[in-house]
N, C-alpha and C positions, 0 to 999 in steps of 0.2 A: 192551818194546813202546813208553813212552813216551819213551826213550830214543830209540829208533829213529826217531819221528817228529821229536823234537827235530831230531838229526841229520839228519834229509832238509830241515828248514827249513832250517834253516844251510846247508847246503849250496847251497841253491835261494837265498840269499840272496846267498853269495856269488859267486855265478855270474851272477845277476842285474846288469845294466850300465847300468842307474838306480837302483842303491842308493848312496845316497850314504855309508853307515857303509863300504861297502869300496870307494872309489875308488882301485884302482890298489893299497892296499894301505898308503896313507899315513894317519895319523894328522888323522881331521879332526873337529874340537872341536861341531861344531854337530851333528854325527849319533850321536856316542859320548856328550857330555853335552846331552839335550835343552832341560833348566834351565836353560842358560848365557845365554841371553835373558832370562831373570830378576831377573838382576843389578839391571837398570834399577830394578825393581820395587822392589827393598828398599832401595836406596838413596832411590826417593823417599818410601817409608814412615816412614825414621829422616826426613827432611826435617818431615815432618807430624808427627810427633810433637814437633819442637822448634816448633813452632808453635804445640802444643797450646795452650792457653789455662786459665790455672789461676785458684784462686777471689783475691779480695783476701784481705787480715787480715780486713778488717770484714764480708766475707760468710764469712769461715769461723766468726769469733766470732758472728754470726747464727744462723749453720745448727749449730753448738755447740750454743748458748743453748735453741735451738727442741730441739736433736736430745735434751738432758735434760731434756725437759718432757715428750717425747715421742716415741718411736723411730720411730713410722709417722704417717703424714701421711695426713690427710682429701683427698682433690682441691682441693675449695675453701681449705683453707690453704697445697696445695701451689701452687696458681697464685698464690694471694697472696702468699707468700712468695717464689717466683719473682718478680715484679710489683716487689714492693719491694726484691730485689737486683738486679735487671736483668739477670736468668738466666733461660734458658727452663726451665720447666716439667720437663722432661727431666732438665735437669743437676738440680737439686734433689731427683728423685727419685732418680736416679743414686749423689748424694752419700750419700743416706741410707742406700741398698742399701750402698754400700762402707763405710759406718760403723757400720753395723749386724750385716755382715761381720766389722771390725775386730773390732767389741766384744765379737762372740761367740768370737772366738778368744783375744782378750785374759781374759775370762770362764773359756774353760777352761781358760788358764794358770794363773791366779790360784785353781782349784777344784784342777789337780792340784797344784799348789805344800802346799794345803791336807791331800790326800786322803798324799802322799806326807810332808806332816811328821806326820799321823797315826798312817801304817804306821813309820815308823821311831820313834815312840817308842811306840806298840804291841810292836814286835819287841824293842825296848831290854827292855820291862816282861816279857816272853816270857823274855829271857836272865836273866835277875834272876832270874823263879821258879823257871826249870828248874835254878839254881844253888841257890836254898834249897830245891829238893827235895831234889838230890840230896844236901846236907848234911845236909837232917835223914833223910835213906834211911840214911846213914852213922853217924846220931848211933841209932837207931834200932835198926839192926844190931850195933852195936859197944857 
């Protein structure tokens, strides 16, 4: 049934003489890919990103300095802090969500690096006993 109705649009589509997807039966790029207008868009997006605007050395050694004293920021030290790099307010917060980001990923590397040389010389001391059991099961038996 939903097949059938599919098929009666098509149909009705094709047949139709202001559709512009089958004029004449020719390949026309603006009705078959509606995104093709788009183009414009992402090309001026890469444009704005090279624009973007990134911190100096001396406000990233700022926001460093502040960010190991202190991972979250009060308002009032975050406008100050803004204030004395000549950042708005925004970008200061911003920087701190993305480093704070960072640092908790970099944190769970750093925890499974730890949790993983654990487990392997756990498992090392695991093959060790189940070797002197079974020798002394041997020594035992025999």
């Amino acid at each position: 049934m939903i097949f059938e109705l599919k098929k009666q649009n098509f149909l009705k589509a094709v047949e139709d003489p202001n559709n512009k997807m089958f004029d004449g039966g020719e390949y026309s790029p603006s009705a078959t890919e509606p995104f093709s207008c788009m183009n414009g868009v992402t090309t001026s997006r890469k444009k704005k990103n090279k624009n973007k605007r990134r911190f100096s050395d001396e406000q990233i050694k700022s926001l460093e300095s502040m960010f190991e004293s202190e991972t979250r920021l009060e308002p009032r030290k975050k406008m100050q802090l803004a204030k004395e790099l000549g950042l708005q307010p925004r970008q200061v917060a911003i920087w701190f969500q993305n480093k704070r980001a960072r640092w908790k990923s970099k944190q769970l590397e750093r925890d499974f690096s730890i949790l993983r040389a654990n487990y392997n010389s756990l498992a090392s001391r695991f093959e060790t006993l189940k070797k002197e059991k079974q020798a002394l099961v041997i020594q035992v038996l025999y």
